[in-house]
Each structure stands twice: as structure tokens, then as C-alpha cells.
C-alpha positions in Angstrom: 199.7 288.8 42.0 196.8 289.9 39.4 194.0 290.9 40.7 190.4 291.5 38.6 188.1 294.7 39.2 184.8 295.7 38.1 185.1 299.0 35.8 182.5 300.2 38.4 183.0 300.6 42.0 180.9 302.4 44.7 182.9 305.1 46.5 182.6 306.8 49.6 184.0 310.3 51.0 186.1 310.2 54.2 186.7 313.9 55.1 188.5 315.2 51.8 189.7 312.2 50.5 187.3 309.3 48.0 187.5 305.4 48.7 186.7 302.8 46.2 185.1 300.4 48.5 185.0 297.3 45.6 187.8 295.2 47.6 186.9 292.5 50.2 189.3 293.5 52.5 190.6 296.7 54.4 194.0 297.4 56.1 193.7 297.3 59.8 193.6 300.9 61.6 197.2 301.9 62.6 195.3 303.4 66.0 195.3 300.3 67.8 197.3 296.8 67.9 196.9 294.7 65.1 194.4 291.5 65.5 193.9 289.4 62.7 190.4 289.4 60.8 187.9 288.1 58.3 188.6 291.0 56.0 191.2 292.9 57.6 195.0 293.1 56.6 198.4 294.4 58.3 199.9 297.3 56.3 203.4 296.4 55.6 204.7 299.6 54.2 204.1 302.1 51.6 205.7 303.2 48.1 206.1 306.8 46.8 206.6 308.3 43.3 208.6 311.5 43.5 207.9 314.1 41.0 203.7 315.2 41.4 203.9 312.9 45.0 206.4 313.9 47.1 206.7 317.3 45.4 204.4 319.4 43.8 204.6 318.7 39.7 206.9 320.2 37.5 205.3 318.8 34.2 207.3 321.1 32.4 209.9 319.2 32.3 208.3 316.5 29.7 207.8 319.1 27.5 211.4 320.0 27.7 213.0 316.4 27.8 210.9 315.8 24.2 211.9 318.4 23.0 215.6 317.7 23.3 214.7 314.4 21.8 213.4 315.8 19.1 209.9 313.4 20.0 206.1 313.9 19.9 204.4 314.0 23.0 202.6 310.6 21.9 206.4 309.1 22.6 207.0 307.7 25.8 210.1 309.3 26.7 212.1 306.3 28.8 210.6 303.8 26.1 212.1 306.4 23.1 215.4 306.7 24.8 216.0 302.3 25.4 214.8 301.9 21.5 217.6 303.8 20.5 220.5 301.7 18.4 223.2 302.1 20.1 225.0 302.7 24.3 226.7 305.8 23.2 222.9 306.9 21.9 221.3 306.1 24.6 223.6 307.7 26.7 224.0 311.0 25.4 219.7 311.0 25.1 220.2 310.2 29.1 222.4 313.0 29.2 219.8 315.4 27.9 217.3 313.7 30.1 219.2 314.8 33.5 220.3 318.0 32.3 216.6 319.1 32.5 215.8 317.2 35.5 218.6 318.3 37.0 217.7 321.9 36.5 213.9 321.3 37.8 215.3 320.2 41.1 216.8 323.2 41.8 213.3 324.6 42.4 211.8 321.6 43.8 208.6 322.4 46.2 206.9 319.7 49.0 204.0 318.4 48.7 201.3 319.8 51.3 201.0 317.7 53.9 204.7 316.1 53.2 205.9 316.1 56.7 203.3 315.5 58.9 202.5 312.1 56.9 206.3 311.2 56.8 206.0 311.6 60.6 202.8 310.1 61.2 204.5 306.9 59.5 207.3 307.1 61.4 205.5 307.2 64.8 203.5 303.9 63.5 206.7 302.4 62.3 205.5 302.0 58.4 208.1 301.3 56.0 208.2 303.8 53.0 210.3 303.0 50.0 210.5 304.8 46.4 209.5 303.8 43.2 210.1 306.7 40.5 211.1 307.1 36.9 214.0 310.1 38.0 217.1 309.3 38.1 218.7 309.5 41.4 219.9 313.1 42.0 216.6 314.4 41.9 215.0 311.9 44.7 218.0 312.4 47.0 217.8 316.2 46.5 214.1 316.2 47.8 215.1 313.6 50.7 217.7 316.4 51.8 216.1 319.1 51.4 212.5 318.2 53.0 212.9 314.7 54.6 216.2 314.8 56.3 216.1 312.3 58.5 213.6 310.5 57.3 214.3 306.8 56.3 213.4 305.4 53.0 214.1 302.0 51.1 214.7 301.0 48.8 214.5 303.5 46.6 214.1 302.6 43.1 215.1 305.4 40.1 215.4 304.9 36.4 218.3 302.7 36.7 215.3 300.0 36.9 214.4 297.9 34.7 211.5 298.1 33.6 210.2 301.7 35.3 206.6 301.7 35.7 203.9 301.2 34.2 205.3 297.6 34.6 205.2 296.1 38.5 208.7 295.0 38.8 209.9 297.7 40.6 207.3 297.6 43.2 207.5 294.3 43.8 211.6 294.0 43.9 210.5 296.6 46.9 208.4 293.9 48.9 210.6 291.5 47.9 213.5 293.5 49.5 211.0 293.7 52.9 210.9 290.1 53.0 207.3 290.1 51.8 206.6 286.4 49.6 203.6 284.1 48.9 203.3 281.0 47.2 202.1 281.4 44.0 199.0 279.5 43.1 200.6 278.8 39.2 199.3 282.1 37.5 200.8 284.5 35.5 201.4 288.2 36.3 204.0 287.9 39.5 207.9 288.7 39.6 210.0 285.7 39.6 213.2 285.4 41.8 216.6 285.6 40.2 217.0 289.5 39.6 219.6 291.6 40.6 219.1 293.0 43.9 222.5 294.9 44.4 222.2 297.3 41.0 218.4 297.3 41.4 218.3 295.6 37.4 215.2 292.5 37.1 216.5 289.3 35.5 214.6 289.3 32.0 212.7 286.2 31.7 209.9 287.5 29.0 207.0 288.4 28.1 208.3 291.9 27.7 209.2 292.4 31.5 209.5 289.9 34.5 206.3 289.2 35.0 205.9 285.5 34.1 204.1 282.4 34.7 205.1 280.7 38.1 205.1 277.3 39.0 202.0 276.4 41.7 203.6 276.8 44.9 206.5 278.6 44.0 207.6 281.1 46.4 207.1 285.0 44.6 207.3 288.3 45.8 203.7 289.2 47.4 202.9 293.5 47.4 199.0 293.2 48.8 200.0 294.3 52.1 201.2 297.3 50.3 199.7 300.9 49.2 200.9 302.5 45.8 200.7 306.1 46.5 201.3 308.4 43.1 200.1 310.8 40.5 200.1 309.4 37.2 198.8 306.6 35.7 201.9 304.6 35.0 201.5 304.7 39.5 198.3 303.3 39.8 198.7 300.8 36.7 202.4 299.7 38.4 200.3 299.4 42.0 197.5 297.9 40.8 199.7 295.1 38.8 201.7 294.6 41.5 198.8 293.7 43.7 198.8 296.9 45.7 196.3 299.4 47.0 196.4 302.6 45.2 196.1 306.0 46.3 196.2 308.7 43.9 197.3 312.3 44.6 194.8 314.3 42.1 195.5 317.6 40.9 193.9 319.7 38.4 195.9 318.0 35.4 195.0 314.0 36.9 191.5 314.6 38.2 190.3 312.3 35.3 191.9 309.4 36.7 190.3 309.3 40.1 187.3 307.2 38.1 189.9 305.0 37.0 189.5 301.1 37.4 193.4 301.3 39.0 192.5 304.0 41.4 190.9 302.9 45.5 191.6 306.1 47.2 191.9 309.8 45.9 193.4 312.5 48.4 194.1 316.2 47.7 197.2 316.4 49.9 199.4 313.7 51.6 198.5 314.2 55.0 194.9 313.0 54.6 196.5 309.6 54.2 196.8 310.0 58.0 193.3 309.9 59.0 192.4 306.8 56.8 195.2 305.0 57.6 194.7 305.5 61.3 190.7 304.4 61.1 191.2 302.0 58.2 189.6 303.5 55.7 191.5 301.6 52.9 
């Protein structure tokens, strides 16, 4: 579902962490039952990015990945690597791809704050899946090394198509939580008929899945959602998907906490706790 927002939005500080207060509507606070409202929604769950989310950035490792590719940093490096002609191309660029990544997770570090929110959501019974452009070694290394025991799906890698910036991923994730509307007959949602088991999107055009949808049709429906990342491909993904977005700023992304995608800017993870249990989003 597309939603439209002014380039300008008030904001307010709660504690540490900035709210763009532009929507009509907040998410219920988790500290009490939920009753329904004029302006008030149940959350339904929440989606991660990995690398610069659930761990602390190793931005290094684009650096490295182009230069294997032998690519400018202007290149998109997952867009580069599907371009190429042929499998056995794109493969062996893959191949260079995870080397690197594969390497970086060895010294993989936790977000502050990891923990205690992963609890927190636990205790209030909040869904959590993953939507991340790693492939999957990576995310399952950082699930067993900090979050062991912690439950999280589905978990969408770079087998995915298309990764974010484009929605689909997030919204095969509500779709797999049973989350639907009916479509009022615009464009911008993710029709049925994808894959589920291999995680791929059927391809139905406009350069990703996102089509127009017959009024009334039944579609896959991510507003009860929050998009929680570090880049701008998140926030664009969230935003497109019809989520809330939370960005985790750090001295590299601080530009985009003005940015028309971004509602909420924290420093660490575990502020999510505090406006999620007031609903300050």
C-alpha cells in the first residue's frame, strides 16, 4: 500500500530517540491491553536489516565486494552482479560476494541495546522477522552467536527477489504472518502468486512485483508493521511497503534522519523499548 508524505514533518524528542509526528495514526502502547481507537493501531510485528541493525556496521565490506568486481562505488553491487550475461557469471561474482562477507562475520559485533530489545519483544509477544541483502550464513551466524534462542521469521536474505530498495520482501513477510487488505484498485502493492517455499516473488512487472491490483482484491497489507534499519534502501523498502520506519543513525547515516522515509530515529536498539511501550510511534 502507497502511502504520500509531506517533504516536511514536525518532530518531537522522546528521551534519545526523534519522532516524525506527520502520520494520523500511532501504534497502541504495548504497556497495556490493546482497545481499538480513532487513531490507534495494533503492532503486528517488526522487521530487521542485519548488517548496521542488528550488528554494529562493517561498511568495509562494500569497499571490498567492489573491489573484487572490479566496480565504482556509483554501482550497486546486487544490481551489478544480476546484470551480468551469464549463471556461471553471476555465480562466480556471488562467490566473491560471500567470500568477503563471509570473512566480516567472523568479527561480527551486537548492536547496543540488542538483547534487551529482543527480550522486551519477546515478553510482549511481537513477531520479528528479517529482511537483509546478506546471504544467509552471515544472519544465522549473528542469530547464534547473540540471539540464541530468540525466534525470528521469516527471514529473508539475498536469495530474494528483488532485495530492497523494492517492498517485496517486506511484504512476502506480512504476507507470511497472515496480514491482507483489500486493495482499493491502486498500484504499488505485492500481488499473490509468488513463491513462498524458496522465498523468490512471481514477476509480474513493472520492474518488481509491485503492480496494479484489481479493487477489492485481497493483497498483502505491512501498515501494522515497523521497518527498523540503517540505510536508505530500509527506510525506502519500509516506507513502500506501507510500514513505519525507524532508522538506526550512526555517524555515516545521520543525514538520513531528515529523510521524507524516515518516522523515528534511535541511537541504539533498546530505545525502541520505551516508545513502543508508551506509543510513541
Amino acid at each position: 500500500m502507497r502511502r504520500f508524505w509531506p517533504m516536511m514533518k514536525p518532530v518531537t524528542t522522546t528521551g534519545t530517540a526523534t519522532t516524525n509526528t506527520s502520520t494520523p495514526w500511532r501504534f497502541a502502547p504495548l504497556s497495556r491491553p490493546f482497545t481499538p481507537g480513532p487513531g490507534v493501531r495494533k503492532l503486528e510485528g517488526i522487521v530487521f536489516d542485519v548488517d548496521g541493525t542488528l550488528c554494529q556496521p562493517q561498511t568495509y565490506m562494500f569497499d571490498e565486494m567492489r573491489s573484487a568486481l572490479n566496480i565504482t562505488k556509483s554501482t550497486d553491487i546486487l544490481d551489478h552482479v544480476y546484470a551480468l550475461p551469464t549463471q556461471a557469471d553471476q555465480d562466480r561474482a556471488m562467490s566473491l560476494i560471500r567470500a568477503v562477507e563471509s570473512r566480516a562475520m567472523l568479527s561480527q559485533v551486537a548492536q547496543p541495546g540488542l538483547v534487551s530489545l529482543m527480550t522486551y519483544l519477546s515478553s510482549r509477544g511481537i513477531r520479528k522477522g528479517i529482511c537483509t541483502r546478506n546471504f544467509d550464513a552471515p544472519v544465522q551466524n549473528l542469530l547464534s552467536k547473540f540471539l540464541d534462542g530468540h525466534e525470528f521469521g521469516p527471514i529473508v536474505t539475498r536469495d530474494f527477489r528483488p532485495p530492497k530498495p523494492d517492498p517485496a520482501g517486506i511484504l512476502h513477510i506480512a504476507r507470511s504472518w497472515g496480514l491482507f487488505r483489500k486493495s482499493g484498485g491502486e498500484a504499488g502493492v505485492l500481488k499473490e502468486g509468488g513463491d513462498a517455499e524458496n522465498g523468490r516473488e512471481k514477476e509480474e512487472t513493472e520492474g518488481s512485483d509491485l503492480v496494479k491490483t484489481e479493487k477489492g482484491e485481497e493483497v498483502a497489507d505491512a501498515s501494522s508493521l515497523i521497518m527498523v534499519g540503517d540505510s536508505v534502501d530500509d527506510i525506502t523498502a519500509g516506507r513502500r511497503a506501507g510500514a513505519k520506519t525507524v532508522l538506526l543513525v550512526n555517524h555515516v547515516n545521520k543525514h538520513l534522519a531528515d529523510h521524507e522515509h524516515t518516522d523515528l530515529v534511535i541511537s541504539r536498539l533498546d530505545e525502541l523499548i520505551d516508545v513502543l511501550e508508551n506509543g510513541l510511534l
